[in-house]
C-alpha positions in Angstrom: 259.6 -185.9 86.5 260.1 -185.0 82.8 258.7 -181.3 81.5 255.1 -182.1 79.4 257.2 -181.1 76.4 260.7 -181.5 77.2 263.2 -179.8 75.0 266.2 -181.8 75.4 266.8 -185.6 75.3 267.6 -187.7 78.4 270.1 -190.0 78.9 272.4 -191.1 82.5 275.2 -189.3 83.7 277.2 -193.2 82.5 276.6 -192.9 79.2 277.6 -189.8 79.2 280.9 -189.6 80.6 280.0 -188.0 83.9 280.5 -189.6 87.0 277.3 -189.5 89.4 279.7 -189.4 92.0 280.9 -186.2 90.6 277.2 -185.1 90.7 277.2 -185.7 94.2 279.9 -184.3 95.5 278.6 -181.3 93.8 275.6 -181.3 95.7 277.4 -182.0 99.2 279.4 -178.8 98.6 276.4 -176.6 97.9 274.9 -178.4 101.0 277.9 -178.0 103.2 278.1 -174.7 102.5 274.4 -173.5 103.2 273.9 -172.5 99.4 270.5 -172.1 98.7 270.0 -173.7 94.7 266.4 -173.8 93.4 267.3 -175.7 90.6 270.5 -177.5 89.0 270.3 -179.0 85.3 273.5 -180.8 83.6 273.6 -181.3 79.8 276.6 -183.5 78.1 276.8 -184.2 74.8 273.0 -182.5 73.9 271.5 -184.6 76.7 270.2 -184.4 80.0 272.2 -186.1 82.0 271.2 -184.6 85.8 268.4 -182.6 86.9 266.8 -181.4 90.1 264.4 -179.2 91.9 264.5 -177.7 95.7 260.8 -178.0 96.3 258.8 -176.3 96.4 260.1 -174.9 93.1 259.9 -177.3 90.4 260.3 -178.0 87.0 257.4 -176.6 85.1 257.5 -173.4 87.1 259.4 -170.7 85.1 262.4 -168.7 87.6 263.2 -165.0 87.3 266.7 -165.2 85.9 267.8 -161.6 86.3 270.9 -160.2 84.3 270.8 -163.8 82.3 268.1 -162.1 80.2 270.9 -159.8 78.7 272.3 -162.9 76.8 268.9 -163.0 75.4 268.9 -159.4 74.4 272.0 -160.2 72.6 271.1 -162.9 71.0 268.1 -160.6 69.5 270.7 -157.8 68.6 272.7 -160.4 66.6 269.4 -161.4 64.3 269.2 -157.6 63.9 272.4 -157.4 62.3 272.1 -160.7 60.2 269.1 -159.2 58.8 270.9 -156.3 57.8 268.9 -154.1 59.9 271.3 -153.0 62.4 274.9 -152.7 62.3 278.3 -152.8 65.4 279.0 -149.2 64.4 275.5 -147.7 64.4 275.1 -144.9 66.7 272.9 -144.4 69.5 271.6 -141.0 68.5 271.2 -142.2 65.2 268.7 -145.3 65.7 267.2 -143.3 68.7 267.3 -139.6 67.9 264.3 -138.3 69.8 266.0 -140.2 72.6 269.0 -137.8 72.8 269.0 -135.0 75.1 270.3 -131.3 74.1 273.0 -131.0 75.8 274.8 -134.5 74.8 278.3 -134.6 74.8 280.4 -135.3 71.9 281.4 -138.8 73.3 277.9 -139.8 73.9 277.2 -139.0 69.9 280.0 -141.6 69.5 278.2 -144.4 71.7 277.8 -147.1 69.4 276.1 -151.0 69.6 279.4 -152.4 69.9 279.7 -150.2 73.1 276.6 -150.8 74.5 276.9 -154.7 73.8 280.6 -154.4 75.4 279.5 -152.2 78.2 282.3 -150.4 76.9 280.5 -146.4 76.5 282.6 -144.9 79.2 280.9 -144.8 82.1 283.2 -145.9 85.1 280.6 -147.7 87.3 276.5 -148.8 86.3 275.0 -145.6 85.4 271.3 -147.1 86.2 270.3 -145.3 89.5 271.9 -142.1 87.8 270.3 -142.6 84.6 266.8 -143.1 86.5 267.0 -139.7 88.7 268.6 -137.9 85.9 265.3 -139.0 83.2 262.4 -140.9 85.2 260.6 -141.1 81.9 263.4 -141.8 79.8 266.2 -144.0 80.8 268.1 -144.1 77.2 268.0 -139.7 77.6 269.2 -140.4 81.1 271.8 -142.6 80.2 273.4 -140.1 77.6 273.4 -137.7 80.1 275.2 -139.6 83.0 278.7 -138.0 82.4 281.1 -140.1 80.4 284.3 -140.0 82.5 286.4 -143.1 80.6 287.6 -143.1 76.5 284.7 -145.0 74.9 285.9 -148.7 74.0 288.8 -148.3 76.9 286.9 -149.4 80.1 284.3 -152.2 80.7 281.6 -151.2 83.9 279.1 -153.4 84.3 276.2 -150.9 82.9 272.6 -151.7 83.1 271.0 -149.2 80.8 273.3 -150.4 78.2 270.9 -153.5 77.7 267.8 -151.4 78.0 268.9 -149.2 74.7 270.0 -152.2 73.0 266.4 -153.5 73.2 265.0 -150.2 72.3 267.4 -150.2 69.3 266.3 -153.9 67.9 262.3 -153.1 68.7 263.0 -149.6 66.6 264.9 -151.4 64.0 262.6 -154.4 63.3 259.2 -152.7 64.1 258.6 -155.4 66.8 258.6 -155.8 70.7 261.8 -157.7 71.9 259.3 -160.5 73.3 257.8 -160.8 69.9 260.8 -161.2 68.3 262.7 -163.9 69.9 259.2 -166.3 70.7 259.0 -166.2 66.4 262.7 -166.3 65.9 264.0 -168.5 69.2 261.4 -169.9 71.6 258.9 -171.4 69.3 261.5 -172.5 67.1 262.6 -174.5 70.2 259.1 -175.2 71.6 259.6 -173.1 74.8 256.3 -172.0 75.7 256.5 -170.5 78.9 259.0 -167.4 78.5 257.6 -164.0 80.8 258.8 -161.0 81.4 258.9 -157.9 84.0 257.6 -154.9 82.4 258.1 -151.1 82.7 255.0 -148.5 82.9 255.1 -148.1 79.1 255.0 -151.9 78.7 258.1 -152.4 77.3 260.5 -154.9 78.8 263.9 -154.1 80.3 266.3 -156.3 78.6 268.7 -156.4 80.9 266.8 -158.2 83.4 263.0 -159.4 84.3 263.3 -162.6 81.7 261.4 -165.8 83.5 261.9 -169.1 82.1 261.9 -172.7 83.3 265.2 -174.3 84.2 265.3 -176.8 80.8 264.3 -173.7 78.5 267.8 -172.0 79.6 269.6 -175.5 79.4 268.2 -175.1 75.8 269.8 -171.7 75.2 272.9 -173.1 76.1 272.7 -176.2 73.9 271.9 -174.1 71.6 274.6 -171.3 72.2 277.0 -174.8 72.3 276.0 -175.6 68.8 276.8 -172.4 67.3 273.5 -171.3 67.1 271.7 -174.9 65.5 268.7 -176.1 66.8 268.2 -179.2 65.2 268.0 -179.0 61.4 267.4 -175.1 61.6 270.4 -172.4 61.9 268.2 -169.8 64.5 270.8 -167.9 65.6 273.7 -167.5 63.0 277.0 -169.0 63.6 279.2 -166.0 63.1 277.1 -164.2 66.0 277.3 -167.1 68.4 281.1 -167.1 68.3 281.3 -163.0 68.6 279.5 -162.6 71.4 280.4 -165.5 73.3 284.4 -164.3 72.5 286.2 -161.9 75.2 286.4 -157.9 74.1 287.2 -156.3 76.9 289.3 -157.0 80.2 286.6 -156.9 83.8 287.8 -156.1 86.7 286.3 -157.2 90.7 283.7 -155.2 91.7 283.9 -154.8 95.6 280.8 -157.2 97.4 279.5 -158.4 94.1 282.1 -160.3 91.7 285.3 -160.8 93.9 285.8 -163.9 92.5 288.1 -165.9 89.8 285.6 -166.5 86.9 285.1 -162.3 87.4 288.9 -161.4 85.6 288.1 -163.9 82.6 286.5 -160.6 80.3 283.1 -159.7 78.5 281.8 -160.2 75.3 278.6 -158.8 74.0 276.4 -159.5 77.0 277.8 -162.6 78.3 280.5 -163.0 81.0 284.0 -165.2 79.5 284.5 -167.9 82.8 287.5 -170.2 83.8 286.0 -172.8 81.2 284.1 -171.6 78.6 281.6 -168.5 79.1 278.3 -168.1 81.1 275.0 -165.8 81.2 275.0 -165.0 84.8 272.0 -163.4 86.8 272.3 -162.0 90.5 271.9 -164.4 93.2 273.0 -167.4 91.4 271.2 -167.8 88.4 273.4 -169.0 85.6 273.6 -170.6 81.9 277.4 -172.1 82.1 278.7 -173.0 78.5 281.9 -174.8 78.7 282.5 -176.1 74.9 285.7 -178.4 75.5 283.6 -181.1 77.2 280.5 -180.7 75.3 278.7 -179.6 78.0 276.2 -176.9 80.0 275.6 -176.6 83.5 272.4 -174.2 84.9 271.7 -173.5 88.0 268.9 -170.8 89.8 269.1 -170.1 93.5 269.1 -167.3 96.1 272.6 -167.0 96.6 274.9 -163.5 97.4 277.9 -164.7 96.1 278.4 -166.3 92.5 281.7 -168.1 93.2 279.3 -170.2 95.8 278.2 -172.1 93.0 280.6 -171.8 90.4 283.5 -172.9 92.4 282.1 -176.2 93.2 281.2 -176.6 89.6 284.5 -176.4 88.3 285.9 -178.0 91.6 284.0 -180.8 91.6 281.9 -181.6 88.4 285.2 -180.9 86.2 287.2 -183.6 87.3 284.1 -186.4 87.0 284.0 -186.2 83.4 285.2 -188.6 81.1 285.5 -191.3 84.3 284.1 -194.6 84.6 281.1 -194.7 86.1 278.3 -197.0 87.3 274.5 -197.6 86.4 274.3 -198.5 90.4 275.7 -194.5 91.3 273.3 -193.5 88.7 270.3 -194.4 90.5 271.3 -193.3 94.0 272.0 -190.2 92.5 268.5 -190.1 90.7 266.7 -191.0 94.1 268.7 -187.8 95.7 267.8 -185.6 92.7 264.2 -186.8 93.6 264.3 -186.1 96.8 265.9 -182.3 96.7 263.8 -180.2 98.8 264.1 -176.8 101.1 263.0 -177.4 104.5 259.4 -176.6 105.6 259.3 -174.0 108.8 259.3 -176.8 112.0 257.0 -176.8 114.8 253.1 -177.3 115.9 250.0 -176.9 114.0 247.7 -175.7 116.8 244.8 -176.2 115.1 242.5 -174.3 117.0 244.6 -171.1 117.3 244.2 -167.8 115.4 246.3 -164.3 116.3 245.5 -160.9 115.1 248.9 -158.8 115.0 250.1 -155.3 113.6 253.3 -155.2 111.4 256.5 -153.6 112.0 258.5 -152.7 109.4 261.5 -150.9 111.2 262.8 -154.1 111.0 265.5 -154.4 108.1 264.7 -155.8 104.6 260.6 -155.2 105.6 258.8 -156.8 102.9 255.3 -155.0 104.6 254.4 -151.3 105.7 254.3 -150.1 108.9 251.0 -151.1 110.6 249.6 -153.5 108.2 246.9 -155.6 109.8 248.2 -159.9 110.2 245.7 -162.4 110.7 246.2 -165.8 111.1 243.1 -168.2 110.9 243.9 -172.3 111.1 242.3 -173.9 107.4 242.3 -177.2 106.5 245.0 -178.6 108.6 247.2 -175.2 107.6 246.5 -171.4 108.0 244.8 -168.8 106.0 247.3 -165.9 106.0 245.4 -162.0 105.7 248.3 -159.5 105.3 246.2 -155.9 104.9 243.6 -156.1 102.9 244.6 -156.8 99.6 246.8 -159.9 100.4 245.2 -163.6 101.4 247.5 -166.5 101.3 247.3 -169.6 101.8 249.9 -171.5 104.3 250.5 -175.3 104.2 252.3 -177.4 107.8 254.9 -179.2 107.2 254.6 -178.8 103.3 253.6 -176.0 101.0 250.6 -174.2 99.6 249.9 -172.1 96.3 248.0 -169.2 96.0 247.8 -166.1 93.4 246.2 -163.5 96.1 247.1 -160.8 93.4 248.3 -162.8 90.3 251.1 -164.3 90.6 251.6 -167.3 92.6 253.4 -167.5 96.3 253.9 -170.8 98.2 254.1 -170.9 101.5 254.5 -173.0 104.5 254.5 -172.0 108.0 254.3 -173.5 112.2 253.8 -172.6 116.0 256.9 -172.4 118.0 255.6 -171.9 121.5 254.2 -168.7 121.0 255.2 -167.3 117.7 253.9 -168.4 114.6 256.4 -168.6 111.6 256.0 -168.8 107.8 258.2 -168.6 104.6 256.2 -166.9 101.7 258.0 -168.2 98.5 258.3 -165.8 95.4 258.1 -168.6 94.0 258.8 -167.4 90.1 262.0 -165.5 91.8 264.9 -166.3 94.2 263.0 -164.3 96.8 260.9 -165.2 100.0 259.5 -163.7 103.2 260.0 -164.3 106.6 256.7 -163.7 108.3 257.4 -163.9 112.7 253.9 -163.2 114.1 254.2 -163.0 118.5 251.0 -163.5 119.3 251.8 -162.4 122.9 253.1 -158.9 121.8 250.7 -159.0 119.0 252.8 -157.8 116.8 254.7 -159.0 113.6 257.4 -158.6 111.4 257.9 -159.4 107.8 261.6 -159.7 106.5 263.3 -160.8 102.7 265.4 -163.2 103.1 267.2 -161.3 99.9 266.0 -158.0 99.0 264.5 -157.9 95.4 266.9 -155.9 93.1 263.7 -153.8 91.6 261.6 -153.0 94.8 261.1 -153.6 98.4 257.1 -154.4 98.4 256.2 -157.7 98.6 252.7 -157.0 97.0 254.8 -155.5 93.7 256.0 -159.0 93.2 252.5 -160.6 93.5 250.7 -158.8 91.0 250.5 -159.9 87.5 251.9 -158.2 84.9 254.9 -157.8 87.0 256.1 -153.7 86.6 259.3 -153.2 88.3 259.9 -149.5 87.4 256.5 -147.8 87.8 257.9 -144.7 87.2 259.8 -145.3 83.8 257.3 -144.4 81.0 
């Protein structure tokens, strides 16, 4: 089902050079391999030529995209500087002086954007945690403080705070929040209207993460990235910057458990990862805006994976080599009907109808999404289950499908069963990659709550439910 305002044309994947069988054998390999994807869009030649939602996420629903939203930031550090507001070789302490702490070292007076862009200011590893305990209030103090133990410009660390002061820099620069300036200078330009983001206490946004958008709207930014920065008749995002940030300047290397894979080697521009084929935003747990510019063509995918080659891999391995084949209108539509038909799989078992259990939480349990001794009620409702967790959270549980409720906010979906004696529900995040195992034994009475991935910015299930979203409480 098309978006109420789509942003990109449609077309098949036979028009456009792409065979459906390609498609597919993309899909079987995330299947075969257990990959959990959320969404998959594929654009050729400006239009949409596959698309698809796991249910119960779907397409209007915008997806927390994680460190994506650093390309983003980039792209709003690159209208700084064509408005002649910013510059490559402006210094941190310059833009941000009462940001600079006493004792800063002579390298971090030399931090410039074109670090910070690069990741290139000389910290060996991400300096966010450090950053954080060094300045709770101030994480572009903390940053400067975080020793320096690498030549600036001579060693690329994947560094969080880098991101944050970038924002800081463009909001200081132009007068207005990040948010404000890229809905007047990029999102309504391109008519995306449902762009959110994670806050910290002061209300600013991150920058280097916490950006929620719909799948289409990031299959936009790369059209639009693939373009050179056109949209349409207009030039939103100008040419020169496209092509600088999008170009490799500075050798990567494999982090250990995170980025051992070949598309991790290929370099960094200014806030976008270089790939095998063509360059990519990339957000943890397989979130990612693939531009590959010698076949016309963008690849986005969200999902709750640990391991980004899971999906890139079968990307290159097997959508690559189905372009510019013949191809049927027949293996179009059986491909359609499967796109349709994508879906996660509801928790099996009984509904029980008549049964309710009462059960106290335990959270020595790894990955507890609940404190200790929190109360759990389950109540039948409607052919499903009302779900009280404590006594701030009600949701609502659907059998054998989902159900949506905003207990605090923001929305969860969840579905849930019997199994003999247990009762069983997945509580989707559903604007995130995240979920929640709830196992209630109604013998034992007692219950325990589990992420299936931990959330990068906190543990606390309720913290993700309530609206505005705050993921560093303590950052003022």
């Amino acid at each position: 089902m098309l978006p109420r305002h789509p942003l990109l044309p449609r077309s098949t994947p036979a028009a456009s050079g792409i065979s459906s069988r390609a498609v597919a054998a993309l899909l079987d390999r995330l299947e075969a391999q257990s990959v959990e994807c959320h969404s998959l869009m594929i654009v050729r030649h400006g239009h949409v030529v596959a698309e698809g939602w796991w249910a119960p996420y779907s397409a209007e629903r915008p997806h927390l995209l994680y460190s994506v939203t650093k390309s983003f930031t980039s792209v709003a550090v690159g209208l700084a500087i064509a408005d002649g507001l910013l510059a490559l070789d402006d210094r941190v302490v310059d833009v941000l002086p009462e940001h600079v702490p006493a004792d800063i070292s002579e390298q971090g007076r030399r931090v410039t954007v074109h670090h910070l862009l690069s990741m290139t200011a000389g910290h060996r590893t991400d300096s966010l945690d450090a950053a954080w305990r060094l300045e709770p209030g101030d994480l572009v103090k903390g940053f400067l403080r975080v020793p320096f133990t690498e030549a600036e410009g001579s060693w690329h660390a994947y560094d969080n705070p880098t991101t944050f002061i970038l924002a800081r820099m463009v909001e200081r620069v132009t007068g207005r929040s990040l948010p404000e300036l890229l809905d007047d200078r990029l999102f309504g330009p391109m008519g995306v209207e449902h762009a959110e983001w994670d806050r910290v206490a002061s209300g600013a946004v991150p920058g280097f993460t916490g950006l929620h958008l719909p799948t289409e709207a990031v299959a936009a930014f790369g059209q639009l990235l693939l373009r050179d920065g056109r949209w349409g008749d207009r030039q939103l995002v100008p040419r020169e910057w496209v092509r600088l940030a999008t170009s490799r300047h500075v050798g990567t290397t494999q982090i250990e458990g995170w980025s051992e894979n070949p598309d991790s080697l290929c370099g960094y521009g200014y806030q976008f990862w270089m790939s095998r084929h063509g360059y990519r935003a990339d957000g943890a747990f397989g979130q990612f805006c693939l531009v590959v510019p010698p076949h016309d063509l963008v690849v986005v995918a969200t999902g709750a994976v640990t391991q980004g080659e899971a999906v890139l891999d079968p990307v290159w391995e097997c959508l690559l080599p189905g372009l510019d084949e013949v191809a049927s209108s027949r293996d179009d539509e059986v491909l359609a009907e499967r796109l349709r038909r994508l879906s996660l799989a509801p928790v099996p078992g009984s509904a029980m109808p008549e049964r309710s259990v009462k059960a106290e939480l335990d959270a020595s349990a790894e990955d507890s999404a609940l404190p200790d001794g929190t109360t759990v009620v389950v109540d039948p409702v409607d052919g499903g289950w009302r779900l009280r967790l404590g006594s701030s959270l009600t949701v609502e549980v659907g059998h054998g499908s989902w159900r949506d409720s905003s207990p605090l906010g923001r929305p969860v979906v969840a579905t849930g069963a019997w199994q003999g004696n247990t009762f069983v529900a997945d509580l989707y995040v559903i604007t995130t990659p995240h979920r929640v195992r709830l196992v209630v034994d109604a013998v034992a009475g007692k219950a325990v709550a589990r992420w299936h991935i931990v959330p990068l910015t906190s543990p606390s299930l309720e913290s993700h439910l309530r609206s505005p979203l705050m993921t560093r409480t303590d950052v003022a």
